[in-house]
N, CA, C and O atoms as a Maestro MAE file, in Angstrom:
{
 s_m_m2io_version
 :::
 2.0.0
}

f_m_ct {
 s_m_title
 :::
 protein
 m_atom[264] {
  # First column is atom index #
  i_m_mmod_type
  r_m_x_coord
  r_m_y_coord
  r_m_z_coord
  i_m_residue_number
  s_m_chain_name
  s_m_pdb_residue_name
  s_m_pdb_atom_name
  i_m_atomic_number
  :::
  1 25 -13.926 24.121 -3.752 1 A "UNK " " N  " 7
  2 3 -14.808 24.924 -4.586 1 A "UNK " " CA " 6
  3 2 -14.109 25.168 -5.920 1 A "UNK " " C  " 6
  4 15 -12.960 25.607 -5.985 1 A "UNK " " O  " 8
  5 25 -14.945 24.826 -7.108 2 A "UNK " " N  " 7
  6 3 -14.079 25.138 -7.965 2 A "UNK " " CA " 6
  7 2 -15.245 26.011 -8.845 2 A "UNK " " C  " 6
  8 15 -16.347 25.478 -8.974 2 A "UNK " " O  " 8
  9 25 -15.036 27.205 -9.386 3 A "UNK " " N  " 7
  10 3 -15.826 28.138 -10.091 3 A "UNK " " CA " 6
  11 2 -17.321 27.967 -9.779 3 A "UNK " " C  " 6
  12 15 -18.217 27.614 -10.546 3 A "UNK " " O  " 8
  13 25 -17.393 28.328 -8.359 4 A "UNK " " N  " 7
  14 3 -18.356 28.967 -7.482 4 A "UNK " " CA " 6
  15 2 -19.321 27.702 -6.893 4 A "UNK " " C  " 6
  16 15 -20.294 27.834 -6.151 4 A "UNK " " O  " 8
  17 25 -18.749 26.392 -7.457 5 A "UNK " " N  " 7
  18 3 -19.548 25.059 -7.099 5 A "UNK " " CA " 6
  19 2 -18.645 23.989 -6.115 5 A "UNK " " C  " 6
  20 15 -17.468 23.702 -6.335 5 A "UNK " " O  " 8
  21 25 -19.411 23.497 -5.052 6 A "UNK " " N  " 7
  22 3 -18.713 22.492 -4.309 6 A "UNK " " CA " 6
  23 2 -18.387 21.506 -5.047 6 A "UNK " " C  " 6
  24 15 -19.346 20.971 -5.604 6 A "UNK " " O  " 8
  25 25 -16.959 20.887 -5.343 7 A "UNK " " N  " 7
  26 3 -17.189 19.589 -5.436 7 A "UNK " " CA " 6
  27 2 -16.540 18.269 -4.691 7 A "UNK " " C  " 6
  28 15 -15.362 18.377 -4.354 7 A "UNK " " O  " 8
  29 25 -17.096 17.264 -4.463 8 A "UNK " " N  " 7
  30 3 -16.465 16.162 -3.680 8 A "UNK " " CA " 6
  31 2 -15.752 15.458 -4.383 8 A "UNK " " C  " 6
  32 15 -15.755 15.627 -5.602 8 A "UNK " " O  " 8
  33 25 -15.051 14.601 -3.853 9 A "UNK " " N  " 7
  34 3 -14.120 13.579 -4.848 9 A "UNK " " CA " 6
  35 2 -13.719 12.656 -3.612 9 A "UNK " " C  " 6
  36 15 -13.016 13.108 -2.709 9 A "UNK " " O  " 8
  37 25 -14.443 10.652 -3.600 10 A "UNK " " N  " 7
  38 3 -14.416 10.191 -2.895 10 A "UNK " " CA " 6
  39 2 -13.006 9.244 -3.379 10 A "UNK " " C  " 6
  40 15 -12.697 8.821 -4.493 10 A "UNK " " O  " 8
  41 25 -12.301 9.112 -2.022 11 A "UNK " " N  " 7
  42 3 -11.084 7.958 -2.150 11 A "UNK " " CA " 6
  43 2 -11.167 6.628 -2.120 11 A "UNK " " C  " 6
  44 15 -10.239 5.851 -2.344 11 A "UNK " " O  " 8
  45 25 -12.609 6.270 -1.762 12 A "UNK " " N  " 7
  46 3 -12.734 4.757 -2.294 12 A "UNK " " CA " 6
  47 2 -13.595 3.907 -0.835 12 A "UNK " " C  " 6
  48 15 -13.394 4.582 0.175 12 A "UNK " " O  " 8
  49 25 -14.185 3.045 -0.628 13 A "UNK " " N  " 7
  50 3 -14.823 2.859 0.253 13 A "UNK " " CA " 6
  51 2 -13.171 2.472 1.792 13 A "UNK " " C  " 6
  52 15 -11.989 2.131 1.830 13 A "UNK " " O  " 8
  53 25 -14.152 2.805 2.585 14 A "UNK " " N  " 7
  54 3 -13.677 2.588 4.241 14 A "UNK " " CA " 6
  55 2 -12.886 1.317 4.340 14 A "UNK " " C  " 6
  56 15 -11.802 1.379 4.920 14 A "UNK " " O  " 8
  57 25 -13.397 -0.123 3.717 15 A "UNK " " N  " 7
  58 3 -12.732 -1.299 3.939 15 A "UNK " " CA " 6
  59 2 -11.482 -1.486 3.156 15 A "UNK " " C  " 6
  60 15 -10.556 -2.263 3.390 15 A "UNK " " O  " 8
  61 25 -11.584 -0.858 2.438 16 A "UNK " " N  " 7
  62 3 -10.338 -0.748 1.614 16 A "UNK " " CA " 6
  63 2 -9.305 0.022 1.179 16 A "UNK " " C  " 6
  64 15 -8.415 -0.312 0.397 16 A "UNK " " O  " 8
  65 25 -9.500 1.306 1.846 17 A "UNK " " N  " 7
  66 3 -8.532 2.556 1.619 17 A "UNK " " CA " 6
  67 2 -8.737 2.863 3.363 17 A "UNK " " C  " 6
  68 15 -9.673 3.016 4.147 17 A "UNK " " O  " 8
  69 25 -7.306 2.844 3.395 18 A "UNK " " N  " 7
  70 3 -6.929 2.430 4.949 18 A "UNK " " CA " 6
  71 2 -6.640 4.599 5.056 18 A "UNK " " C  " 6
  72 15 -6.675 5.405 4.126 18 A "UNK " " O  " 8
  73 25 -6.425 4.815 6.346 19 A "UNK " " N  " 7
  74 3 -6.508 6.263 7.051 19 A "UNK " " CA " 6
  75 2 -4.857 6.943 6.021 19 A "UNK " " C  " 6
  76 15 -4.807 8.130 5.696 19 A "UNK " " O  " 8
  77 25 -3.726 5.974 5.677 20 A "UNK " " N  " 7
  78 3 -2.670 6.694 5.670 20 A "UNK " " CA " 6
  79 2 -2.550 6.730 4.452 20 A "UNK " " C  " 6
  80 15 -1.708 7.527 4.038 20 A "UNK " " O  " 8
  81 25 -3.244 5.989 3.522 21 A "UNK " " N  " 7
  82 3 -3.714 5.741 1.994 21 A "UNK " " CA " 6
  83 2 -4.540 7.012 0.969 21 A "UNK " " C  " 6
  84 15 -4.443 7.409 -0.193 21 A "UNK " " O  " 8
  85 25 -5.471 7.378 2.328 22 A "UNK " " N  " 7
  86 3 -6.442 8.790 1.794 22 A "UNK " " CA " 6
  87 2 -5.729 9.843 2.356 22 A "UNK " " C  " 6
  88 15 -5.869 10.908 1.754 22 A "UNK " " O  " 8
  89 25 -4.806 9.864 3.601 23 A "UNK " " N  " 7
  90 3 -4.747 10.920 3.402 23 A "UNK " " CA " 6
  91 2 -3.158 11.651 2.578 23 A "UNK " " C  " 6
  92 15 -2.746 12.770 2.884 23 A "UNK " " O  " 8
  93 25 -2.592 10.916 1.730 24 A "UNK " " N  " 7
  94 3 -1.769 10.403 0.745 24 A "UNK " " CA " 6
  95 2 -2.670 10.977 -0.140 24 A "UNK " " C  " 6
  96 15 -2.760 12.203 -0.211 24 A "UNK " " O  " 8
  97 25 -3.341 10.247 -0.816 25 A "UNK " " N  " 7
  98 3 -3.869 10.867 -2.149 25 A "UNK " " CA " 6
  99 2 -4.864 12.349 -1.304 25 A "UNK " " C  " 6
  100 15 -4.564 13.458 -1.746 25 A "UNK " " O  " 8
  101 25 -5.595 12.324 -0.549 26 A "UNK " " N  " 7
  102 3 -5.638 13.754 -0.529 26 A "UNK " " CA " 6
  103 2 -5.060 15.205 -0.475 26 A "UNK " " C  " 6
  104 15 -5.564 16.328 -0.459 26 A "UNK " " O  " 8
  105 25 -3.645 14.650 -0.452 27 A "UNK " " N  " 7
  106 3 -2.220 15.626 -0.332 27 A "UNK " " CA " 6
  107 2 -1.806 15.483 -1.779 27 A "UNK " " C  " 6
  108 15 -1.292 16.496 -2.254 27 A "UNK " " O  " 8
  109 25 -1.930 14.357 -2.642 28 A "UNK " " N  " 7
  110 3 -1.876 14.667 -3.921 28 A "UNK " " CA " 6
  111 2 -2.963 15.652 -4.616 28 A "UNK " " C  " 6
  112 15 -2.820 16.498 -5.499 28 A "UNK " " O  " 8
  113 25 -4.163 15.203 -3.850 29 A "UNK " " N  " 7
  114 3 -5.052 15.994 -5.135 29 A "UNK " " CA " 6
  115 2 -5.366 17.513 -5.061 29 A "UNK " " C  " 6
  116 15 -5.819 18.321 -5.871 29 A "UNK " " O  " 8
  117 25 -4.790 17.611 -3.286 30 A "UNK " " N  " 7
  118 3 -4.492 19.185 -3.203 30 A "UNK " " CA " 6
  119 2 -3.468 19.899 -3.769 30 A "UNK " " C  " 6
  120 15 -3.430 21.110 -3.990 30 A "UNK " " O  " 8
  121 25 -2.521 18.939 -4.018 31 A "UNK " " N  " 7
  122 3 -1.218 19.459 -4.699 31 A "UNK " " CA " 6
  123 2 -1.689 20.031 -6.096 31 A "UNK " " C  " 6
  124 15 -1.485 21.186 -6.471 31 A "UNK " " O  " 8
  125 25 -2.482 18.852 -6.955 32 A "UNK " " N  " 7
  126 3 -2.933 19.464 -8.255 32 A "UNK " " CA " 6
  127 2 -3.960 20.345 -8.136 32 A "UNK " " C  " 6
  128 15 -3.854 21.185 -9.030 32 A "UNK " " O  " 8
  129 25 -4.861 20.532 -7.477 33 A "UNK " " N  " 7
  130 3 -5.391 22.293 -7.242 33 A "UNK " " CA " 6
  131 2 -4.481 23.484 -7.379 33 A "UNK " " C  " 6
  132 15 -4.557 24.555 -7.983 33 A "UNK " " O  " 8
  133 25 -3.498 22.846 -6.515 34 A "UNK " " N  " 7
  134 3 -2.421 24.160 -6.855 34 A "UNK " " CA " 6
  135 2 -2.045 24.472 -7.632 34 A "UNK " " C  " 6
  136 15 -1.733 25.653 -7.785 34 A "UNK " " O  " 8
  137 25 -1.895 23.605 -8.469 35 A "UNK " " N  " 7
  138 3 -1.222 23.631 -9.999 35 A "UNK " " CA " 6
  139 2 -2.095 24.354 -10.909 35 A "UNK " " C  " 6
  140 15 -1.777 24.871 -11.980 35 A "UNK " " O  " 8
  141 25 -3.487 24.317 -10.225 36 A "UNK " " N  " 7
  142 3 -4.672 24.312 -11.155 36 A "UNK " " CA " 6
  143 2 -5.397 23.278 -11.952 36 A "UNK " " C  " 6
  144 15 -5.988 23.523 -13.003 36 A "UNK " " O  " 8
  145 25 -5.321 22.216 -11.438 37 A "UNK " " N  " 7
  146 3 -5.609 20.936 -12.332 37 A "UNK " " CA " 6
  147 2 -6.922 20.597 -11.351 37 A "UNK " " C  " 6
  148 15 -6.809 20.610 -10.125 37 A "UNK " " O  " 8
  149 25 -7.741 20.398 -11.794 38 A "UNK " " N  " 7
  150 3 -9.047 20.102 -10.978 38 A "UNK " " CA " 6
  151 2 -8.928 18.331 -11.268 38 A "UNK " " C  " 6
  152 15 -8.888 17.852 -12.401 38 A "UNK " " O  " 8
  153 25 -8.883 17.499 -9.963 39 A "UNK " " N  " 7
  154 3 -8.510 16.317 -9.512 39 A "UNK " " CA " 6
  155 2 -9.617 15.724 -10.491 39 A "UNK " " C  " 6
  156 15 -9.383 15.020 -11.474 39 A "UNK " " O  " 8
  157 25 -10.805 16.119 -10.061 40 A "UNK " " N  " 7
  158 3 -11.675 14.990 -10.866 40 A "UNK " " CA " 6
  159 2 -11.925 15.487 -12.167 40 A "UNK " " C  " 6
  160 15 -12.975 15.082 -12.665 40 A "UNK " " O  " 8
  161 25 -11.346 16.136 -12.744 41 A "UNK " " N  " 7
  162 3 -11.222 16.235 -14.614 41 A "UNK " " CA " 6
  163 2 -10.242 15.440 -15.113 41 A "UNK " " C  " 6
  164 15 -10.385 14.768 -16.135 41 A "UNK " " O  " 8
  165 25 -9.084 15.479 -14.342 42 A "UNK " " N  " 7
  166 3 -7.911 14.921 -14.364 42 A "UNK " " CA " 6
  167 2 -8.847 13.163 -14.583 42 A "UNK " " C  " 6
  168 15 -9.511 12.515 -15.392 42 A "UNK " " O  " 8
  169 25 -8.471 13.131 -13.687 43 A "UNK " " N  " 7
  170 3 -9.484 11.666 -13.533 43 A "UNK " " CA " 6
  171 2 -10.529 11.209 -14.518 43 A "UNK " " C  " 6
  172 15 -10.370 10.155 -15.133 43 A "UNK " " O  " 8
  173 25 -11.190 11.680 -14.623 44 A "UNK " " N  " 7
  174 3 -11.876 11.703 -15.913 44 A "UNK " " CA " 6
  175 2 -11.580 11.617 -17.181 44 A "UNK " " C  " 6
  176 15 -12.064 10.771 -17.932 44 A "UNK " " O  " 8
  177 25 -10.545 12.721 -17.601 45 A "UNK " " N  " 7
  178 3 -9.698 12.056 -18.598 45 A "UNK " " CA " 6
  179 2 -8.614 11.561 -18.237 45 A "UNK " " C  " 6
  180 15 -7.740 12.242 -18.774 45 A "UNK " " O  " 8
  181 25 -7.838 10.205 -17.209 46 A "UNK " " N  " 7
  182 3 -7.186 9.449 -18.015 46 A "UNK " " CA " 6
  183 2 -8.403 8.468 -17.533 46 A "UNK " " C  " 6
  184 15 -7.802 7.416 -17.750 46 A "UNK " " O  " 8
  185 25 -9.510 8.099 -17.102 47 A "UNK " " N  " 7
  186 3 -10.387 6.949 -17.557 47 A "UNK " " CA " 6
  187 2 -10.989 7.242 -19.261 47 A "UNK " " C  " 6
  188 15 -11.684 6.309 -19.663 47 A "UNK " " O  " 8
  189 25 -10.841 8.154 -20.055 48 A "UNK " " N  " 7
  190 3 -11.198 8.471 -21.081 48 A "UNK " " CA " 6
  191 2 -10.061 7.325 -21.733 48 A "UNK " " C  " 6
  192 15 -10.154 6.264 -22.350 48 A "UNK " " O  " 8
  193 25 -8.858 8.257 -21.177 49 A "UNK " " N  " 7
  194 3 -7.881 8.095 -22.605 49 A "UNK " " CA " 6
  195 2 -7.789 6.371 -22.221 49 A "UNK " " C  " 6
  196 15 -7.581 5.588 -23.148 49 A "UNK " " O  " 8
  197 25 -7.987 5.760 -20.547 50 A "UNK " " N  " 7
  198 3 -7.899 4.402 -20.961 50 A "UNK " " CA " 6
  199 2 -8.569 3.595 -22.182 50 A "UNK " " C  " 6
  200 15 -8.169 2.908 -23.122 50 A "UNK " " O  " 8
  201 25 -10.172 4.179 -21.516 51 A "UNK " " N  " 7
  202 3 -11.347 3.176 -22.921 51 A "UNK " " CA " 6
  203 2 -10.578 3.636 -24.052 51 A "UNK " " C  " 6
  204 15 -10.584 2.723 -24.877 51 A "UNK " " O  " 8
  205 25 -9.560 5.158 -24.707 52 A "UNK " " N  " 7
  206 3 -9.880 4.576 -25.889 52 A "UNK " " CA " 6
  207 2 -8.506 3.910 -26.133 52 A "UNK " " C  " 6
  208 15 -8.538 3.705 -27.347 52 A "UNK " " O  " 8
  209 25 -7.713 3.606 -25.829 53 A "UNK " " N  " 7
  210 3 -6.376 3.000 -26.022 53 A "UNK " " CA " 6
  211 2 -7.261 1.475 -25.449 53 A "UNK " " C  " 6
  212 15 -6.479 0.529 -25.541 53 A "UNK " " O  " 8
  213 25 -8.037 1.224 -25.143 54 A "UNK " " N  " 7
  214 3 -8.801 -0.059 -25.003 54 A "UNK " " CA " 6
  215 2 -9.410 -0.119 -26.815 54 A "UNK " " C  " 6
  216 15 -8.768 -0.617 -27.740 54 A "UNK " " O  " 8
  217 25 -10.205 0.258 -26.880 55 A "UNK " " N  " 7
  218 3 -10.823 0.222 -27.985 55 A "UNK " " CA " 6
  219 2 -9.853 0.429 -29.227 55 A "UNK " " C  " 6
  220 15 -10.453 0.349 -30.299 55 A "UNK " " O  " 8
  221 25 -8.689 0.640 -29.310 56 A "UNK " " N  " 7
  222 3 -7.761 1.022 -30.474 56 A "UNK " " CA " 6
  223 2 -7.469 -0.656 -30.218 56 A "UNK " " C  " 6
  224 15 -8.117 -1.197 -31.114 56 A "UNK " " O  " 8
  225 25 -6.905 -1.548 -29.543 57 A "UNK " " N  " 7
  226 3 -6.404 -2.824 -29.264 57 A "UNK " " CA " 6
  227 2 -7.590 -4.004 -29.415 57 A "UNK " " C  " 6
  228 15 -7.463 -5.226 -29.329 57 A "UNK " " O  " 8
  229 25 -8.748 -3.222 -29.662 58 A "UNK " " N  " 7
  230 3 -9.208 -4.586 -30.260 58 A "UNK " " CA " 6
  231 2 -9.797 -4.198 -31.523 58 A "UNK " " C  " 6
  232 15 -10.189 -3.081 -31.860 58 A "UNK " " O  " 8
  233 25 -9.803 -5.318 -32.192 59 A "UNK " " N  " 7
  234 3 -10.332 -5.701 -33.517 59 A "UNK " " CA " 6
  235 2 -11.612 -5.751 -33.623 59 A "UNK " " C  " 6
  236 15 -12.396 -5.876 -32.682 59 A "UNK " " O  " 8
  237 25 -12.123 -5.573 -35.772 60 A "UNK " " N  " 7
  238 3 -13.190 -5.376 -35.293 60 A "UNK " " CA " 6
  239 2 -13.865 -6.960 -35.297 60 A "UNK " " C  " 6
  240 15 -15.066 -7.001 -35.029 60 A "UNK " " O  " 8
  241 25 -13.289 -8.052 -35.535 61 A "UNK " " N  " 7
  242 3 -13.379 -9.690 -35.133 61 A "UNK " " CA " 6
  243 2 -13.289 -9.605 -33.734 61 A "UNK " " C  " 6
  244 15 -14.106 -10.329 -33.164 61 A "UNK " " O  " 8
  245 25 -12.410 -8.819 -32.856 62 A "UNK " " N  " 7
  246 3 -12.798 -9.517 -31.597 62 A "UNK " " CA " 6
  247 2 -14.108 -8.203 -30.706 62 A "UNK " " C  " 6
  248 15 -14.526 -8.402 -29.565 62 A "UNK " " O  " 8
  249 25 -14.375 -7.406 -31.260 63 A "UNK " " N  " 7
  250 3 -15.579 -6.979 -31.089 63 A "UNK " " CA " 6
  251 2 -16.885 -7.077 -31.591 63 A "UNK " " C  " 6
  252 15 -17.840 -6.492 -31.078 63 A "UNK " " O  " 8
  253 25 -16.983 -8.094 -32.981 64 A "UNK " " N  " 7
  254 3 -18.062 -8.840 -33.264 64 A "UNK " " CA " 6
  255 2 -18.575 -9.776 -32.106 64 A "UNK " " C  " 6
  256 15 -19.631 -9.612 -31.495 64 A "UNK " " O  " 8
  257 25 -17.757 -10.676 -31.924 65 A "UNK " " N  " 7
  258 3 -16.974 -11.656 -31.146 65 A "UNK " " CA " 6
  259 2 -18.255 -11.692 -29.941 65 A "UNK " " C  " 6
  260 15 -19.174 -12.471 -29.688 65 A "UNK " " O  " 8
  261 25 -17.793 -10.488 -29.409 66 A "UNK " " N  " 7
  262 3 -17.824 -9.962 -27.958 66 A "UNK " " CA " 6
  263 2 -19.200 -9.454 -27.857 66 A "UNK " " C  " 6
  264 15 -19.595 -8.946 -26.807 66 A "UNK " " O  " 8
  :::
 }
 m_bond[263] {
  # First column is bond index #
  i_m_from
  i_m_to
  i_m_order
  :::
  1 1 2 1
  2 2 3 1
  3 3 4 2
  4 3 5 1
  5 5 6 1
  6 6 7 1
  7 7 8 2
  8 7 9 1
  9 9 10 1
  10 10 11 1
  11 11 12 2
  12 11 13 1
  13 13 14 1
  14 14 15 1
  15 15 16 2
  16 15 17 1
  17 17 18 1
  18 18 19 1
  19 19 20 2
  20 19 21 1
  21 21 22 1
  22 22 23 1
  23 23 24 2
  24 23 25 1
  25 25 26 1
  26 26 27 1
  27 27 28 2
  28 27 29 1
  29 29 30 1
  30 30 31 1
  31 31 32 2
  32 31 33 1
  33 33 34 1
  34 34 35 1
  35 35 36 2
  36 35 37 1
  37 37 38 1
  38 38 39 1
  39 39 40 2
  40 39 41 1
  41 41 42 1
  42 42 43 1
  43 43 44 2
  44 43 45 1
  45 45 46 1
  46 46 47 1
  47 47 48 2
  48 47 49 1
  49 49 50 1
  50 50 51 1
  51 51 52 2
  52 51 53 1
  53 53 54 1
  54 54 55 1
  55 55 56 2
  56 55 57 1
  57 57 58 1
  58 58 59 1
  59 59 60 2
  60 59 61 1
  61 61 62 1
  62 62 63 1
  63 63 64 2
  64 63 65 1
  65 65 66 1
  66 66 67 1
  67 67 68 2
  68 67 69 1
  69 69 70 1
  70 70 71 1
  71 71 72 2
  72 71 73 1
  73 73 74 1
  74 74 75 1
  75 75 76 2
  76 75 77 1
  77 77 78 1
  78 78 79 1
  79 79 80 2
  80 79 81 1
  81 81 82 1
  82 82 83 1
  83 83 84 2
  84 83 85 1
  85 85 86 1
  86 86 87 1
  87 87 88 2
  88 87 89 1
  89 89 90 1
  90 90 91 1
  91 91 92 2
  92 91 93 1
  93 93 94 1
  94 94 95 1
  95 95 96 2
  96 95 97 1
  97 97 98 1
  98 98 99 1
  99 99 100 2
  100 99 101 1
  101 101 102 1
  102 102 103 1
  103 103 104 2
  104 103 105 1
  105 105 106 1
  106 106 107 1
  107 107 108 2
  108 107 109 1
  109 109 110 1
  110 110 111 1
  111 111 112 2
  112 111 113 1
  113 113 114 1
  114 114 115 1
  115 115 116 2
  116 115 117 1
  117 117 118 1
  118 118 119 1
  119 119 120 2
  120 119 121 1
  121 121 122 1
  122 122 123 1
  123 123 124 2
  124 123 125 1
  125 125 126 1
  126 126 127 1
  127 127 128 2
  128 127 129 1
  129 129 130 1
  130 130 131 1
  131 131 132 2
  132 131 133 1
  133 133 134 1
  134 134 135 1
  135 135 136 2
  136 135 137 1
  137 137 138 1
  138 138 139 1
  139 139 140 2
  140 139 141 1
  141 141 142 1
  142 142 143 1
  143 143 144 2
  144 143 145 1
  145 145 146 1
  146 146 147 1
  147 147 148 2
  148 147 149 1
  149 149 150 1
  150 150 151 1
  151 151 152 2
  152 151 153 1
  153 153 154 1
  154 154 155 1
  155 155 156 2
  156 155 157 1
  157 157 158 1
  158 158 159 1
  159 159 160 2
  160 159 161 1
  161 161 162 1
  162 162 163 1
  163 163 164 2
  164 163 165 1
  165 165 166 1
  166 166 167 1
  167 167 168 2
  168 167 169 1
  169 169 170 1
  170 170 171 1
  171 171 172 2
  172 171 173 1
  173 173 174 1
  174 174 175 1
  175 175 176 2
  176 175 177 1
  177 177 178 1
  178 178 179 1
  179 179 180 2
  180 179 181 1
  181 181 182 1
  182 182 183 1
  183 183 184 2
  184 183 185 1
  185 185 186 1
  186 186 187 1
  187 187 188 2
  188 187 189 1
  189 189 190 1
  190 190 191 1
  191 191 192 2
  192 191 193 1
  193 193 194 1
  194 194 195 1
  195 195 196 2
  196 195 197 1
  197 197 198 1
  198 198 199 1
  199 199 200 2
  200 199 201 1
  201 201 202 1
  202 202 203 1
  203 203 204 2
  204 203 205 1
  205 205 206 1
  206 206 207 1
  207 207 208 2
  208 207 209 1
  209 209 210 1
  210 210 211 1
  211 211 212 2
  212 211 213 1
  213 213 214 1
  214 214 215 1
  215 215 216 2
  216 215 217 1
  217 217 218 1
  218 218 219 1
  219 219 220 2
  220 219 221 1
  221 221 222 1
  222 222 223 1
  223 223 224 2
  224 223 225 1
  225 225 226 1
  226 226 227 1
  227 227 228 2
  228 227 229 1
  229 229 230 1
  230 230 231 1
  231 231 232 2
  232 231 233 1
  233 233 234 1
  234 234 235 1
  235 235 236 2
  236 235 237 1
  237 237 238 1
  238 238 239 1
  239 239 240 2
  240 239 241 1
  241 241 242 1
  242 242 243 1
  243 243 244 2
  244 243 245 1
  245 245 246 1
  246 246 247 1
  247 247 248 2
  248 247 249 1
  249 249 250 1
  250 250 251 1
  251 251 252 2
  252 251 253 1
  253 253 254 1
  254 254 255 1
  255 255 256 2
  256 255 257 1
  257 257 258 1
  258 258 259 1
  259 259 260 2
  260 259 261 1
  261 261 262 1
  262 262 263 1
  263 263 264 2
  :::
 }
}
């Protein structure tokens, strides 16, 4: 629960995130609750900061391009 709302945060489908894998990162992402870091903001921004350190590395020739 984070400020009065459930939220979920899935570890990735069944065939591919094996039992000792989730419950690994679910001991991480409880760890950052503790801290106060809400897992899926976290997450959210570094898929942010990836696109834009993506978008700083290309040109604007290879985004015509593209």
């Amino acid at each position: 629960m984070r400020q009065g709302r459930a939220r979920y945060m899935g570890l990735g489908p069944l065939h591919t995130v094996g039992p000792a894998y989730a419950r690994t990162r679910a001991l991480e992402c409880r760890r950052q609750l503790l801290d106060r870091v809400d897992p899926l903001d976290a997450r959210k921004g570094e898929r942010a900061a990836a696109k834009v350190e993506m978008a700083k590395g290309m040109t604007f020739a290879e985004s015509a391009t593209a």
